[in-house]
C-alpha positions, 0 to 999 in steps of 0.5 A, spaced: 158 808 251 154 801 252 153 797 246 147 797 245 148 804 244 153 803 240 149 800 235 143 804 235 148 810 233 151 805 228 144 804 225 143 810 225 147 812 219 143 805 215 139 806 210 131 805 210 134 799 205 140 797 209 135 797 216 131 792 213 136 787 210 139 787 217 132 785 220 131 781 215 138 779 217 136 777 224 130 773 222 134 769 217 139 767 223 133 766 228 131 761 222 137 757 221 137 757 229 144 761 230 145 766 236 148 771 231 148 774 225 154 772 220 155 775 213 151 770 210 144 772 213 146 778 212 148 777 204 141 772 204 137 777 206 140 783 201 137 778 196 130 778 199 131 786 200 134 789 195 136 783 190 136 789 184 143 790 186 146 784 185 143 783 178 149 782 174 151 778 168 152 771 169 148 771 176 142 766 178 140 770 184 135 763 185 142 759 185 145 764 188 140 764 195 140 757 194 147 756 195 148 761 201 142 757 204 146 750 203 152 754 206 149 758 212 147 751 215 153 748 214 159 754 216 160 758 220 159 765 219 163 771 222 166 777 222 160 782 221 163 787 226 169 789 220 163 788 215 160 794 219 166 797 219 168 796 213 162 799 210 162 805 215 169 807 212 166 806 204 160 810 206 165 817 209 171 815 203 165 815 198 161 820 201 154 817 201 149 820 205 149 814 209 150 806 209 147 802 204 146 795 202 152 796 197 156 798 202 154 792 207 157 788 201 163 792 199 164 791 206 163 784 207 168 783 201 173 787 204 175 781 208 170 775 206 171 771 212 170 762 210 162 762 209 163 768 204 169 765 201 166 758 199 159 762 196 163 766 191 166 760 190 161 755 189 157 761 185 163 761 181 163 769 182 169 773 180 170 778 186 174 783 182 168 783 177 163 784 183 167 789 187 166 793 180 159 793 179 157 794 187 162 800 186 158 802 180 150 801 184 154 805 190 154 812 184 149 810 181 144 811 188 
């Protein structure tokens, strides 16, 4: 199957809400003049999309979007297509309906690549603590 197939298929199993973090994903990346998409672009725009689920004690979502944007434009981000993965494996062990903003971070978390490393780092961000409560937001939708 040729790739661009591949991931209309893969999209299809996305969330309206997932969806359009991944535009506002691309668009991020089109602005920061990257040829890709990272797993920052894709965290910075789930803050612009759905920033309700990140909403937790101890987290300056400003803070915490200033941080990604002073990190996306100094480090390489990658490792999107585990973070697909990632998050189509949580989607079928959870049994969702489909793909949705907490699995893209679930899935992100799995295997944080640098970029994603040093935002939970700079933010001061326990990954423990947030894995637990993107697992709460995933049963509680």
């Amino acid at each position: 199957m040729p790739l661009a197939r591949q991931v209309d298929v893969m999209f299809d199993q996305f969330t309206d809400s997932a969806r359009q973090s991944m535009q506002v994903a691309n668009r991020e990346a089109n602005h920061n003049g990257h040829q890709y998409i990272g797993n920052l672009h894709i965290f910075i725009a789930i803050l612009d999309t759905d920033p309700a689920i990140l909403d937790m004690p101890g987290i300056d979502l400003i803070q915490l979007r200033n941080t990604a944007n002073e990190i996306v434009s100094t480090t390489p981000s990658s490792g999107i297509k585990q973070t697909f993965e990632h998050a189509l494996a949580l989607n079928k062990k959870y049994k969702t309906d489909a793909v949705d903003t907490p699995h893209l971070l679930l899935g992100m978390l799995t295997e944080p690549d640098e970029s994603v490393r040093l935002l939970l780092d700079r933010a001061n961000l326990d990954i423990e603590q947030l894995r637990m409560h993107l697992l709460q937001q995933l049963k509680n939708r």
